[in-house]
C-alpha positions as CSV (number, residue, x, y, z in Angstrom):
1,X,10.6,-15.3,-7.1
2,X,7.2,-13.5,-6.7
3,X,8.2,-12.0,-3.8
4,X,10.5,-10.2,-5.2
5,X,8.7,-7.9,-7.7
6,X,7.5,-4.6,-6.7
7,X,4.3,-3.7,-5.4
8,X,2.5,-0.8,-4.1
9,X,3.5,-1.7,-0.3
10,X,7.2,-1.7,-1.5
11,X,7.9,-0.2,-4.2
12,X,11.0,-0.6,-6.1
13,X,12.3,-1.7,-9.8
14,X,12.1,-5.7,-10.8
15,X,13.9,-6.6,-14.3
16,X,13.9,-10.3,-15.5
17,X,16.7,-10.9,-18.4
18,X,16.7,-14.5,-19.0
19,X,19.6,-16.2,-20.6
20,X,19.9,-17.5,-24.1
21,X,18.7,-21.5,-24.6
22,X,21.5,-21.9,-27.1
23,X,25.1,-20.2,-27.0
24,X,23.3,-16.7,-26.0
25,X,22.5,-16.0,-29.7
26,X,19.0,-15.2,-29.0
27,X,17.2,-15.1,-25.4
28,X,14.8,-17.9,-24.5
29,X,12.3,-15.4,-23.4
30,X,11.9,-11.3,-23.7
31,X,13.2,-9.2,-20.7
32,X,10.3,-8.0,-18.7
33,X,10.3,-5.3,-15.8
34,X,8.2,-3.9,-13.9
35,X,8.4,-0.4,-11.0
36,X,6.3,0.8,-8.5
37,X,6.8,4.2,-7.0
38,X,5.7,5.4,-3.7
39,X,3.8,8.2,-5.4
40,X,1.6,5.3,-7.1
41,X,3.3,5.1,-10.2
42,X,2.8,1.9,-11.7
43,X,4.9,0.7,-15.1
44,X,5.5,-2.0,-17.1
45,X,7.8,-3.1,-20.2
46,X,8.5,-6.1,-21.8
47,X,11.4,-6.5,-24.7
48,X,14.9,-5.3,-24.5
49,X,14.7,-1.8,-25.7
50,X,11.4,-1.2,-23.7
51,X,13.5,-2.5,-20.4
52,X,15.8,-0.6,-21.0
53,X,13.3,3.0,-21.2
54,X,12.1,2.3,-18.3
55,X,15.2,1.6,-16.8
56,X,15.9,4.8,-17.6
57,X,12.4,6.2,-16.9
58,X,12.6,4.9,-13.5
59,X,15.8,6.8,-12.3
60,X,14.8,9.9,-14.1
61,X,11.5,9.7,-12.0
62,X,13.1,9.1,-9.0
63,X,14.6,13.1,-8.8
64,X,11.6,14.2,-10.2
65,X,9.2,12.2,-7.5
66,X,6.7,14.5,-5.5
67,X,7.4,12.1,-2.9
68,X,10.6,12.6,-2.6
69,X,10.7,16.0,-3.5
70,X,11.6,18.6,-1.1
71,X,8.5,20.3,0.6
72,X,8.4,22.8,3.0
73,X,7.3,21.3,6.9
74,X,3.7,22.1,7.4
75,X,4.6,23.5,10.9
76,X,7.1,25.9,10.1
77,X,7.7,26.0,6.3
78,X,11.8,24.9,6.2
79,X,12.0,22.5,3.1
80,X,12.4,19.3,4.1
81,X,12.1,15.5,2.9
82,X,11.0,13.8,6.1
83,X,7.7,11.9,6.0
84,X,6.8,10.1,9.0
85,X,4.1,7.0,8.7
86,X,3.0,7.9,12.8
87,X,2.3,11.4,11.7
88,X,0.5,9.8,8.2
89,X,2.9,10.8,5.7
90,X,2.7,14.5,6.5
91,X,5.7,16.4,6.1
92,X,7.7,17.4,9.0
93,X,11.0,18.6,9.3
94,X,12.7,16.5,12.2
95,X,13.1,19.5,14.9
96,X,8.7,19.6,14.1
97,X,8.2,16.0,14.4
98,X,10.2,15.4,17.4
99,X,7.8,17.8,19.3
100,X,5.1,16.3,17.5
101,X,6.0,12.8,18.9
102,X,7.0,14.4,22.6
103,X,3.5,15.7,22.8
104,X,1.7,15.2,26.0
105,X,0.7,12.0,26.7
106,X,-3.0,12.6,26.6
107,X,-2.7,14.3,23.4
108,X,-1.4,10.9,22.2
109,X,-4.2,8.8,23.6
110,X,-6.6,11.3,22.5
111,X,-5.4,11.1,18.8
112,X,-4.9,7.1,19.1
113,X,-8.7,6.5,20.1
114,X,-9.7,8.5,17.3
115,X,-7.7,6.0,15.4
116,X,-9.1,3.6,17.0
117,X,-12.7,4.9,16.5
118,X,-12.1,5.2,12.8
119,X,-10.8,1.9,12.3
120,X,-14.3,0.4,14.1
121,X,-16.2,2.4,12.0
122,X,-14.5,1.0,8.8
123,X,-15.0,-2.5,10.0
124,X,-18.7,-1.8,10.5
125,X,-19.1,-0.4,7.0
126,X,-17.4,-3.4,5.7
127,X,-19.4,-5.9,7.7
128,X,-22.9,-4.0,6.3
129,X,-21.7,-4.3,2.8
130,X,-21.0,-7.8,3.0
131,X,-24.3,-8.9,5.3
132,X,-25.9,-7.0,2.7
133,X,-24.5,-8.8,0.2
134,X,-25.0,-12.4,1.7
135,X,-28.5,-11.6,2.0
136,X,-29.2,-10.2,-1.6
137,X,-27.7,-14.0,-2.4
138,X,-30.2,-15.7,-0.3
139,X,-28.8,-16.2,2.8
140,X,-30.7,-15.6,6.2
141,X,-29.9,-13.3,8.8
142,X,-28.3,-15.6,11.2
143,X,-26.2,-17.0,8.6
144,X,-25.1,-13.8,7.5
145,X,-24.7,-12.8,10.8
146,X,-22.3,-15.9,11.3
147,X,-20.2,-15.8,8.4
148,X,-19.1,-12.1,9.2
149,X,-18.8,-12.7,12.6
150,X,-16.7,-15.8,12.3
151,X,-19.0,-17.8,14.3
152,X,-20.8,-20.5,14.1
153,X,-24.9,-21.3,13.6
154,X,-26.5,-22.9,16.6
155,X,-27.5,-26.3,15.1
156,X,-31.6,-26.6,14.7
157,X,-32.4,-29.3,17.1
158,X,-34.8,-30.5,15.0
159,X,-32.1,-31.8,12.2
């Protein structure tokens, strides 16, 4: 059932109303929701009325969202609502973003080994922090080193 509630990687609306444990008179447990938005927005509510709010929140929001708000193409300034994820969310009205993607193919490798370069750099970061870290709780080098790394330490002969 868990994978069905909202989260920031899809974001949506999740309300639980369980039934009543005897002839519906009273619910065996409160209603609980929960919505993520795209933009980030994050809420919660538990208890009938308070459901029911953000029920109401959540599709008042939804017109309102700066995500899916008209803004104007950053190329030539028409409103639009596209957002693409290969152009990183900027947005680009579809006549823009089909040139954008029809770029020259070198363009496009350029722009992917940047990526690329990026990505490496953020994995190195990430692999200091931790080494860092390993050794501040009193493991050695090489064992550091093997734990990020995924490897494994050369035996000691000598055990």
């Amino acid at each position: 059932m868990s994978s069905l509630r909202p989260t920031p990687e899809r974001p949506g609306l999740w309300v639980s109303a369980p039934a009543s444990s005897t002839n519906w008179a009273r619910p065996a447990a409160p209603a609980r929701a929960e919505w993520w938005c795209r933009c980030g927005l994050h809420r919660t509510a538990s208890g009938h009325l308070a459901v029911g709010r953000l029920v109401t929140d959540h599709g008042a929001h939804q017109e309102l969202c700066p995500v899916r708000r008209e803004q104007p193409c950053q190329h030539c300034g028409k409103p639009t609502t596209h957002r693409s994820q290969d152009a990183q969310g900027w947005p680009a009205c579809p006549d823009c973003y089909s040139t954008w993607a029809e770029r020259p193919p070198e363009q496009r490798r350029r722009v992917n080994a940047a990526k690329a370069i990026t990505a490496r750099q953020r994995q190195r970061h990430k692999a200091r922090r931790t080494r860092l870290a390993l050794e501040a709780q009193g493991f050695d080098t090489d064992t550091a080193a093997a734990l990020i790394s995924g490897c494994l330490v050369p035996m000691d002969p000598d055990d």
